[in-house]
Structure formats: C-alpha cells, structure tokens
MISE-751224 format. One record per atom (N, C-alpha, C, O): z, x, y. Coordinates in steps of 0.05 Angstrom, whole numbers, plus 5000, padded with zeros to 4 digits. Example, Ala and Ser with C-alpha at 12.3 -4.5 7.8 and 13.67 -1.06 7.14 Angstrom:
<atoms>
515652644886/515652464910/515652644934/516952854934/514252574955/514352734979/515752585001/516152685023/
</atoms>
This chain:
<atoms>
536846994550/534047074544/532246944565/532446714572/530347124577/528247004601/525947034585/526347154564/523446964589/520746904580/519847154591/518847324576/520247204623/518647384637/521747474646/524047364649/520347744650/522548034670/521448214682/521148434671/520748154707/519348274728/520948514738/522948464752/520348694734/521648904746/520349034776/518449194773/521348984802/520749124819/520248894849/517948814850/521648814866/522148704884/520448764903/521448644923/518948854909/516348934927/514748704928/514948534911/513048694947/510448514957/508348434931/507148214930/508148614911/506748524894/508948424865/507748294848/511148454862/512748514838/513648194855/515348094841/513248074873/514147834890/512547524886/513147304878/509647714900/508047564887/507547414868/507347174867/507247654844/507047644817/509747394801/509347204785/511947454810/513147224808/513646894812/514646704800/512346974838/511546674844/508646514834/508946274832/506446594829/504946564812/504646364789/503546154782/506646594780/507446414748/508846194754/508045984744/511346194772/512346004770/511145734784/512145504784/508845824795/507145584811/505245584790/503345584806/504545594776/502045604751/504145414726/503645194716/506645614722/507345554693/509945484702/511545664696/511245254716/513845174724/516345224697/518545314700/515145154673/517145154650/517745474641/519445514623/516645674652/516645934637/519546044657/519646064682/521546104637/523146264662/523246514665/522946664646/523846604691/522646874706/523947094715/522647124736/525447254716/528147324725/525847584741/523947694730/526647614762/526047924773/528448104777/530547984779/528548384778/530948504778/529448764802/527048834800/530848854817/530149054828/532549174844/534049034857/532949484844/534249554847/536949624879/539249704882/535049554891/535649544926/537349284923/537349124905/538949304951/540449084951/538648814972/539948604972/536548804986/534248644991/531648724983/530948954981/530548554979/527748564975/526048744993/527248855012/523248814988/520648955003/522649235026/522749255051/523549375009/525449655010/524349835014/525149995030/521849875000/520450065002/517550105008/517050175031/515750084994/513050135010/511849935018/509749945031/513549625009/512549495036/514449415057/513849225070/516449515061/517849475079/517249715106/518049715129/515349945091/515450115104/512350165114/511750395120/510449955116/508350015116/507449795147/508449575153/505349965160/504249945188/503349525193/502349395211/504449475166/502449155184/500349105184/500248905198/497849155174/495549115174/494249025151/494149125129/492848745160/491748585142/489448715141/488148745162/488748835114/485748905112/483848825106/484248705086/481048815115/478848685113/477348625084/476448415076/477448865075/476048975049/473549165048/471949215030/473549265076/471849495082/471049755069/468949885068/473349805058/473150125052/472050105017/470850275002/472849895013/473149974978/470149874961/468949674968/469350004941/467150024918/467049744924/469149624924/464649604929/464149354917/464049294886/462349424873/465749104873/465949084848/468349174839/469249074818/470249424856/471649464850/475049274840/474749044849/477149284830/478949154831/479949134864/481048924871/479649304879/481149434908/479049164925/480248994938/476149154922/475248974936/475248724922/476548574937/474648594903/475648354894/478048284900/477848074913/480848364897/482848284892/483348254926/484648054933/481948504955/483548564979/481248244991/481948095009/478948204977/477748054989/478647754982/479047615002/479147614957/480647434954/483947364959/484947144961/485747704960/487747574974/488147624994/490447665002/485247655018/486147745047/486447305048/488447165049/484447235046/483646925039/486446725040/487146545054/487746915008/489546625000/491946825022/493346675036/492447055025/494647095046/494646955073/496646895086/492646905078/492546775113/492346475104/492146325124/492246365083/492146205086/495846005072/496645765073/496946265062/500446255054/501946245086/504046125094/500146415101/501546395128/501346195143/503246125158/499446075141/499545835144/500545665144/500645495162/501745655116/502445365115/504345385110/505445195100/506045645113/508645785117/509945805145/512345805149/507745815169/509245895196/509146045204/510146085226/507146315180/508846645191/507046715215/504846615213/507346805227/505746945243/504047155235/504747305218/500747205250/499047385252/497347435266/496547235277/496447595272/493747605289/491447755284/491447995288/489447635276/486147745268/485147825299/483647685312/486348105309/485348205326/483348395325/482348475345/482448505298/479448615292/480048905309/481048955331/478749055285/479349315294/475849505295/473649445286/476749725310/474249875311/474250145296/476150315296/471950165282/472050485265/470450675281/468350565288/470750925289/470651145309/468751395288/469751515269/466351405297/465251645285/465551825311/464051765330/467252035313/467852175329/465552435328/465252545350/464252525309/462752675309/459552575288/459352385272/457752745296/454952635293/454352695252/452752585237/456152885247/457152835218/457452675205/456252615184/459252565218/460852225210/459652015206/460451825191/457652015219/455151805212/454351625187/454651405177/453351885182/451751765149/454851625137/454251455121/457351645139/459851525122/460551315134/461851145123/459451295169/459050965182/457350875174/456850685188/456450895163/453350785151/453950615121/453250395113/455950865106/455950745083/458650525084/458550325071/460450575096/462050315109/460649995116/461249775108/459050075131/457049865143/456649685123/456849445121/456049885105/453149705083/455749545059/455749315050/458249825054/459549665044/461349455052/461849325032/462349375073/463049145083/461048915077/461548735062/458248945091/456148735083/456448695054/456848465047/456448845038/456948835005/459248675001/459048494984/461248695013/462948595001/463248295019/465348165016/462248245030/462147965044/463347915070/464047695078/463648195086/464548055112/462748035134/461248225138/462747835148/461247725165/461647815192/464047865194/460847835205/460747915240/461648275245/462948335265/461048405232/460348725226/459048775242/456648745238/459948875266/457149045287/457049305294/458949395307/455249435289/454949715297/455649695330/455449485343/456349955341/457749965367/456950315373/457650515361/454950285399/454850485411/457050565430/457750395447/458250795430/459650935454/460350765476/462750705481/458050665492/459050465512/460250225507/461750105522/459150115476/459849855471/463249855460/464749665463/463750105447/466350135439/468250165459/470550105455/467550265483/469050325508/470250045521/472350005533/467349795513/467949515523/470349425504/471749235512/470849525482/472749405468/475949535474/478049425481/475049835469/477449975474/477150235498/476650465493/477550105527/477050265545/477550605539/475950755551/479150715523/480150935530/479151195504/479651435500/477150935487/477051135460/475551335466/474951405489/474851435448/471651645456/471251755425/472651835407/467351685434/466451735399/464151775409/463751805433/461551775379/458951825383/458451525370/456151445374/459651385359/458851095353/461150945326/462351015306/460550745338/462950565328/462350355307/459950345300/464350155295/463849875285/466049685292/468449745294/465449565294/467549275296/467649085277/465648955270/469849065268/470848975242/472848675252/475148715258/472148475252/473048225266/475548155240/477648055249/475448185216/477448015194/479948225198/482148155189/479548465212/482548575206/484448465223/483548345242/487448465222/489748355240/491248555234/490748785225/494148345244/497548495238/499148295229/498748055231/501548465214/502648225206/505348295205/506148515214/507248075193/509848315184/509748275152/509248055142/510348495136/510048465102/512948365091/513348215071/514448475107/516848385100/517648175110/519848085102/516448045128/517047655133/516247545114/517247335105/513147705098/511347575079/513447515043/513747335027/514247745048/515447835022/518447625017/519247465001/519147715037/522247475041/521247095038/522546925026/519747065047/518146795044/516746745012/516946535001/515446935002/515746934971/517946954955/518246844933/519547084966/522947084954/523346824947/523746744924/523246684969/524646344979/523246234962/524346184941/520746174965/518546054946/519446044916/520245844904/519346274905/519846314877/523146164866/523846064844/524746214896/527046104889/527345814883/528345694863/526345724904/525245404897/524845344883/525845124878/522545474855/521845384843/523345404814/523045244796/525045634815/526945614790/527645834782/529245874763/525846044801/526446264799/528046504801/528246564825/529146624789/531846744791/531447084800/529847224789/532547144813/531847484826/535847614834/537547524850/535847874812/537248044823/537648224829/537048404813/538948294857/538348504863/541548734872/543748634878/540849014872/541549154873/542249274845/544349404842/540649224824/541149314793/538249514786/535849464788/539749774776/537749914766/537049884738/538549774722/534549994729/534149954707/534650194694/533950414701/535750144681/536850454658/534850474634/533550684633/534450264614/533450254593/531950084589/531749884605/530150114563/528349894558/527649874534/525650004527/528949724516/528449744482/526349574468/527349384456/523349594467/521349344450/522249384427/522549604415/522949064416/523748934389/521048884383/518848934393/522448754357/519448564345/518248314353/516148214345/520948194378/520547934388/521447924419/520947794440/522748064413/523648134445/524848384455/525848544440/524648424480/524548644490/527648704507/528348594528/529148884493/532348934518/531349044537/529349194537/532648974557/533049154592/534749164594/535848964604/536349364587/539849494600/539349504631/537749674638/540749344654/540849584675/544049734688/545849794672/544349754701/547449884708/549649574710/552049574714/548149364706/549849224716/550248954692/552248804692/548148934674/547848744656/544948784629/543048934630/545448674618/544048664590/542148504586/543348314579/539348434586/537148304584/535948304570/535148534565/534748054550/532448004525/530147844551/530747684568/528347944546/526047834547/523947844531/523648034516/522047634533/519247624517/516447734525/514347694513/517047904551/514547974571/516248094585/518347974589/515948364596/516948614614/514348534636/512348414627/514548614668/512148574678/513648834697/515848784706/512049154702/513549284713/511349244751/508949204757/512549274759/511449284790/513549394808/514749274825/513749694801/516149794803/515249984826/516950074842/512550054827/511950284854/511650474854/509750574842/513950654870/513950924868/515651014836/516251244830/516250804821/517750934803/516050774777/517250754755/513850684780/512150544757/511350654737/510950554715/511150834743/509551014717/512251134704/511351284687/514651154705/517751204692/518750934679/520250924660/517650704692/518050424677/516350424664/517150294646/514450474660/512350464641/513350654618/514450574597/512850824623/514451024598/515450894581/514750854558/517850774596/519750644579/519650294565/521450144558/516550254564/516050094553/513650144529/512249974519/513750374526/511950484509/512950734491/514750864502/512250824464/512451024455/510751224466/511551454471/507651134470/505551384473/505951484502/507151324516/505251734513/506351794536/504051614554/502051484547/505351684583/503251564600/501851744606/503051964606/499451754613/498052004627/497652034658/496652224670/498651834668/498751794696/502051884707/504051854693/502152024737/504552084744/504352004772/502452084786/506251844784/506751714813/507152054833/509052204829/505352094850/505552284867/506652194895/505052034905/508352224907/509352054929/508652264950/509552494948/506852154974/505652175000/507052125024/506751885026/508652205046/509352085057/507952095086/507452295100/507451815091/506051855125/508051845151/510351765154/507151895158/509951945186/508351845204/505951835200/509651725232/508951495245/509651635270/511851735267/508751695295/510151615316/509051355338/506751255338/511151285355/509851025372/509151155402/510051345414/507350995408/507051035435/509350925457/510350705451/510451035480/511551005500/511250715511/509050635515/513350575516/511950235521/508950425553/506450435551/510250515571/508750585592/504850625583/502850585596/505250705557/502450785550/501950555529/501050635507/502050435530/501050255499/498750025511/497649845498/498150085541/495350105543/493550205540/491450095545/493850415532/491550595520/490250455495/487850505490/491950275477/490950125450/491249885464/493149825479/488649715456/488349495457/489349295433/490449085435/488349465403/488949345379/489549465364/491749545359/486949525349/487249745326/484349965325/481949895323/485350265327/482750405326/483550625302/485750725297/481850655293/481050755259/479150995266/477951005288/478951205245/477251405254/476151325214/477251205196/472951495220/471851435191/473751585169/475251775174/473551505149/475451705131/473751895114/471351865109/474852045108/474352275086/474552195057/476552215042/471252075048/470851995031/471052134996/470252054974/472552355003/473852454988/477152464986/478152504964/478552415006/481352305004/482252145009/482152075032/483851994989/484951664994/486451575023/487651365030/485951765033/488351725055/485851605083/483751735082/485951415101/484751355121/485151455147/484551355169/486451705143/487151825169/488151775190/488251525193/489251935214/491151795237/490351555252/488451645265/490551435256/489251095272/491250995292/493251135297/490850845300/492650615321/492750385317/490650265314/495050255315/495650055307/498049885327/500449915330/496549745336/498549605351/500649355336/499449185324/503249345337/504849145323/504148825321/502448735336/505348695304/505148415307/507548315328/507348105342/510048515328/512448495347/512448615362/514548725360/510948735384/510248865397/510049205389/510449295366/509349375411/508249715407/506349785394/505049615382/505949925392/504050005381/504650415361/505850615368/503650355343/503350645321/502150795324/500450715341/501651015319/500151315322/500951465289/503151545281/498451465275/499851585248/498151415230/496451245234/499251555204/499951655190/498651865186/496251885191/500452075174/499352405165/500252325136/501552125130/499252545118/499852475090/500852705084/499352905081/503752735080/504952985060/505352885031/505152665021/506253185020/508053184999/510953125015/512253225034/511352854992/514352804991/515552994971/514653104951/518452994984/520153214965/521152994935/521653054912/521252764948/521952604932/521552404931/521152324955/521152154909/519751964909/520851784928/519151614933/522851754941/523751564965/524651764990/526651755004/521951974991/523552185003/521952045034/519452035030/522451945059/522351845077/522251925104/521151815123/523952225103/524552465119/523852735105/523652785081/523452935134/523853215117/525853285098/525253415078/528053215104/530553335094/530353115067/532653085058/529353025061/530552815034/528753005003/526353024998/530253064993/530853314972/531353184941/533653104935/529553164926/530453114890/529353304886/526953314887/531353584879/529653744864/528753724837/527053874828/530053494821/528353394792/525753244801/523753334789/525353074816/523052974825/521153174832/518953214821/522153314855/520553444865/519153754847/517353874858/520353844820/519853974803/518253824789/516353954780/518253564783/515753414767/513853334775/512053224761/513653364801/510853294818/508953604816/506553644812/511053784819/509054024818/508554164797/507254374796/509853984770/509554284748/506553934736/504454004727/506753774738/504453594735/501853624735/500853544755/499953744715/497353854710/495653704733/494953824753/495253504731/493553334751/495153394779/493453274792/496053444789/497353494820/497053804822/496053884843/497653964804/496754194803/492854284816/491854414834/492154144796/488654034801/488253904833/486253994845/489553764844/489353644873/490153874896/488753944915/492753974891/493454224906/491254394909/490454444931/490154504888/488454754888/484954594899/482854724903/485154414899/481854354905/482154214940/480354224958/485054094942/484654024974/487554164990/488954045006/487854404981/490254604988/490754575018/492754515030/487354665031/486654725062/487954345081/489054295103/487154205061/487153935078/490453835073/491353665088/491753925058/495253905051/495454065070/495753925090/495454335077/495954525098/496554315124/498654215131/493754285135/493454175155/494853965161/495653935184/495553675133/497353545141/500353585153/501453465172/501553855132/503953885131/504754035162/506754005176/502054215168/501954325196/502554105219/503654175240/501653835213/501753625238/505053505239/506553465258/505553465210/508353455203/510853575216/512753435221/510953865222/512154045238/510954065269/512354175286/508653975276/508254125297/507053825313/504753765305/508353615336/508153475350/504953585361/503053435355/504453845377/502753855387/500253795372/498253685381/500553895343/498253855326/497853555322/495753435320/499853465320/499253105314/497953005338/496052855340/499253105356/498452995388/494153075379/492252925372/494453335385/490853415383/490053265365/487753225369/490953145343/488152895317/488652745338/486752725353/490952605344/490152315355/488252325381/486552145385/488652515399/486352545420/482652495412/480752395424/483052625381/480452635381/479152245372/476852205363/480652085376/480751805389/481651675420/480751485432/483351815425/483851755452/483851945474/485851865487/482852145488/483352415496/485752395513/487152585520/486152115522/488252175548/491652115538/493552055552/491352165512/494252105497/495352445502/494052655500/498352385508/499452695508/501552675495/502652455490/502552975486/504852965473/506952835480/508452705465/507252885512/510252715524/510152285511/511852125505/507652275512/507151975508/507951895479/508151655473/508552095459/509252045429/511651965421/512752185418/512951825416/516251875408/516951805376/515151675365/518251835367/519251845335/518851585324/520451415333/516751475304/516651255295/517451265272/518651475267/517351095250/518051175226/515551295198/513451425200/517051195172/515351295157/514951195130/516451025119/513351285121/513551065091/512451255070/511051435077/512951225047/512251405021/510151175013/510450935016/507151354997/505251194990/505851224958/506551454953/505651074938/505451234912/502851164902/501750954896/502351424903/500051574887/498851604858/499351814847/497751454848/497551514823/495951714814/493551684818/497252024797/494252214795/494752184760/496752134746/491452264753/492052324721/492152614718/492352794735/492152644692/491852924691/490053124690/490253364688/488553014692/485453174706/485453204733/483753364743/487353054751/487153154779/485952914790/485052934813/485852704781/483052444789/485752344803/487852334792/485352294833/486752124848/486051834842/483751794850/487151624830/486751444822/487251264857/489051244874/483851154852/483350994876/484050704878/485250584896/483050634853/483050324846/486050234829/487450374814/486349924839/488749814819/488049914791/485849964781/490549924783/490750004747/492949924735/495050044740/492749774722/494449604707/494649624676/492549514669/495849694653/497349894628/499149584622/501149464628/496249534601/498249394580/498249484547/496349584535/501849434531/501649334509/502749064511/503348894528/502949114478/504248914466/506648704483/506248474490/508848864487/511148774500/511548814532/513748774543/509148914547/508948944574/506049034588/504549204580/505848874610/504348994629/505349174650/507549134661/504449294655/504349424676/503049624699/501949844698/503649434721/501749474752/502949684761/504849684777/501349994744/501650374754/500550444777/501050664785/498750284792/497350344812/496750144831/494750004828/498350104853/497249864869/498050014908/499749964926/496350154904/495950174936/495250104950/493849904947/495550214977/493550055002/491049925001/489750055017/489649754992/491649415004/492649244985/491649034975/495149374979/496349174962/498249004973/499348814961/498549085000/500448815009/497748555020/497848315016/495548715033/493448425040/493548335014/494648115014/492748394990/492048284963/494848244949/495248224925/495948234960/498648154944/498347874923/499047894900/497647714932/497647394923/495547434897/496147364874/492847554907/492147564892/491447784868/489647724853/492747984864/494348194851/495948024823/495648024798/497747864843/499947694834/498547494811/499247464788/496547394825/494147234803/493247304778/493147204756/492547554789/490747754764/493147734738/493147644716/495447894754/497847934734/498247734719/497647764696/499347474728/500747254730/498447134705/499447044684/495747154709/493647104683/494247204666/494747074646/494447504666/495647624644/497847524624/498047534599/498947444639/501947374631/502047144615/503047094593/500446974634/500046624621/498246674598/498146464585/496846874586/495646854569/496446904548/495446834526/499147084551/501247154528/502446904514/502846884490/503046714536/504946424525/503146144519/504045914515/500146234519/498446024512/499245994487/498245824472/
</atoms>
C-alpha cells in the first residue's frame, strides 16, 4: 500500500513527485509510468525553451504557475549544475496587422512582471538578429534554452533520494476507487493507494475516466509539430531565438527559431492532426484513436471553425517548399536546400465539447484523485511549480 500513486513520468508527473516528498518526507510515493525511461514523450520531445510568461492572461493558472516556476526552475539548475542559457528572444510583427497583438503582448508581459521588455523597430531588430525582417519587434530578455530531459532525469534522482520509488515500463490497465483505497492493476503488478495523482499527458483524460464514474467532458486531441534543423553552414542566420506574433485565436505560437542548448538550431513547429496519440510521424496509424479524435463533438466544432488554418498546416506538412515560404517570412534568405529533417513532438490538447480549445492548466479532482487533464506549453518552464500547486493538493488530503 502507497499513500500517493502518481501516474505518468513526464516533467510535471516528476515534479509533482518530488514536491511531496520534499514537503512531506513521511508520505510514501510510488510513480508508475509506462515507458521504459522517464520524460518519453512531450517532454522529451519538446524544442528547449524556458518561457518567460509572455503570452498568457495575467491571472491566469498558465501565468502564475510559468511565472513562479520559470523562478524556482533556474534556480533547481542551479544548484543542480544543469546547464542554460537566458539568451532572450525577439517577437516579429511581420506585417502592419500584427501590431495591435504586439501591443497586447507588450502590455501583457508588463502585467505579468517582466522587466527589460523593449519595443524594437526594424533596424533595432536587425541589431539583434542581422538577417530577420519585420515591420517591428520586441525583445524579451527572461527567455533561454535548456535540456527538459536533463531537467526531468535530475528530478528522477532527487525524488529517489528522498525515498521515492518510480516504475517504469508498466502500463496502467485499471483503476478501482474503494471506500479507503484506491486499486491500480497495471500489466505488471497490483497497487492500493490512498491518492491516485494522474499526470499522464497525452493519455490523461483516459486516466481520468478511470478514476471516476461521471464521464469526463474533456478529450486529449494530439497535435503534432514537426521540426526541421538548419544546416550547421547556415545556423548563422539565428543568433538565438526569433518568434513571429501568434494568432490570438490558436494555441499554437507558430513557426520560430530556436537555437539548441547543445548546439543547432530549429525551424518549426507546424501543428497537425496526429493520427494517433503518440503518433510522431506521418505513417504512425491508431485507427481506434484516430476514430475518437474525429467522431469527438468538440474537435468536430474546431475542424469546421479553423478547417482553412488545419489545411494550411497539413499543406506545410507535405510540402518542404511551403514550410520553407512561413519561415522566410522571418528570415528571407533561408532556402529549402538549408532545411534538413528535425524531429517532432505530439502536443496534447485538451478540447471540451463545445469545441473550447482549453488554454489554461486544468486540473479534475474527486474524492480518490486528482488529476492534471491539461498542462501545456509551458509546462515544462512551470514544472516545479505545477508540481507545487498539485503537491498542495495532495498535502491537504493527509492533513
């Protein structure tokens, strides 16, 4: 019998473990996740970038949580060893449109407390990043790079130290709430616990299910961004990191540049439909998955209202030249020959059934479990403190 049973080995399902056991040393903790190592999936698969807390609602969970654990993350690296670099990135209003949404960036960064925010005319962005081209810019000094999966493996260790127990390569099959405790069958062994904590990802909202009778109304939609790198010969063209404004109607931040913490530099992300929730490539095929993403009322609702802008992704998806033309409209002198095959990562998406792309963390508790259904980008900067929020939750069960 464990106190706590963390389900889900990722950056925040990591976190969240260590937490408790640095808060509440006597509570024991078991995590289980199904991969045979840790941070497998969307943070093992994701670009590196420590985020500022720019983009998100002031007040929101996304800025509280990205703004307190950009804080306690750099300051784990610290006193950990890991490596990073706050090389501060620039946002690109490429057209005289784009404006008024640099504007509202602007004000929300100042909102949310970051300091040294400067508007950047054309020439001044050119001083930063010789090769970009826009109608006006910002410079964002708190963003860096990092690696998530050095981060995540170093919370592994941590938690282990402390008494903490994690296994892996076991799926979860089942999940039975008693009146006192809760079973977890998985393929490999039998579990009572007194607290389920799911931080499971792309498969969260199916662990959730199964900690509940009432249905969930939320369904994990899996996105996949595709990456390519620049040619070592060209990876002067990026100095650091360049961002174009986003489309304050879709969660997605559009194609950018991102230079590594281990060297090269990124070009990407585009946002498809995945075929399947760990679908990573074209060819990766669940036709049960991929039948429940589309017969899904709320995804149904997202298809038909941003049909034209899925088009366009899936068009960049197949066609190099088309990916090549977005990223120009940041760099003009990038060419197709300069692109080569990077990788890719599945985002999970939380939609309801009204079609509401769920922006902000969302976290689904009862009785016998919490559970973190929504934790996207920046949930690896806010990891720690994600892990907090939860980890409160939790400690307040065994007060």
């Amino acid at each position: 019998m464990t106190d706590v049973l963390i389900i889900g080995g990722g950056i925040v399902g990591l976190a969240t473990a260590l937490r408790i056991k640095q808060q509440r040393p006597g509570l024991s903790v078991l995590l289980i996740d199904k991969e045979p190592a840790v941070a497998r999936h969307q943070t093992g698969h994701n670009s590196g970038v420590i985020h500022s807390g720019l983009y998100y609602k002031p007040g929101s969970l996304k800025a509280t949580n990205c703004i307190r654990g950009y804080r306690m993350l750099l300051d784990f690296c610290d006193a950990e060893n890991i490596p990073y670099d706050l090389c501060g990135k620039i946002v690109v209003a490429t057209k005289q449109e784009e404006l008024p949404q640099l504007d509202v960036l602007y004000q929300r960064g100042q909102q949310n407390g970051l300091g040294g925010l400067k508007k950047l005319t054309a020439g001044e962005m050119r001083e930063i990043e010789p090769h970009v081209t826009g109608v006006a810019g910002m410079f964002v000094p708190q963003t860096g790079i990092i690696d998530y999966k050095q981060v995540s493996e170093r919370y592994a260790d941590k938690f282990r130290e402390l008494g903490g127990d994690i296994r892996l390569a076991e799926r979860v099959e089942q999940i039975t709430p008693g009146n006192t405790l809760t079973v977890v069958v998985t393929d490999k062994n039998r579990y009572e616990a007194k607290l389920v904590v799911n931080c499971a990802g792309l498969y969260s909202d199916k662990i959730a299910q199964l900690t509940q009778r009432d249905p969930v109304d939320v369904r994990i939609v899996p996105f996949r961004g595709e990456y390519f790198k620049l040619k070592p010969e060209k990876e002067y063209l990026v100095k650091n990191l360049i961002y174009p404004v986003p489309d304050p109607n879709f969660p997605f931040l559009g194609v950018h540049f991102t230079r590594m913490v281990h060297g090269g530099v990124e070009a990407g992300p585009n946002a498809v439909l995945a075929f399947q929730r760990e679908g990573y490539t074209k060819s990766d095929v669940n036709l049960k998955e991929f039948y429940e993403t589309l017969s899904w009322p709320g995804f149904q609702k997202v298809a038909a209202k941003y049909w034209q802008t899925g088009l366009g992704e899936m068009y960049r998806s197949f066609s190099k030249s088309a990916f090549t033309k977005a990223l120009q409209g940041l760099i003009p002198a990038i060419q197709e020959a300069d692109l080569v095959d990077g990788g890719a990562g599945v985002r999970a998406q939380a939609c309801d059934r009204t079609g509401g792309l769920l922006d902000d963390f969302a976290i689904l508790e009862n009785d016998k479990a919490i559970n973190v259904i929504n934790a996207p980008s920046p949930a690896a900067t806010s990891s720690l403190s994600i892990g907090q929020t939860v980890s409160e939750k939790v400690l307040a069960r065994f007060d």
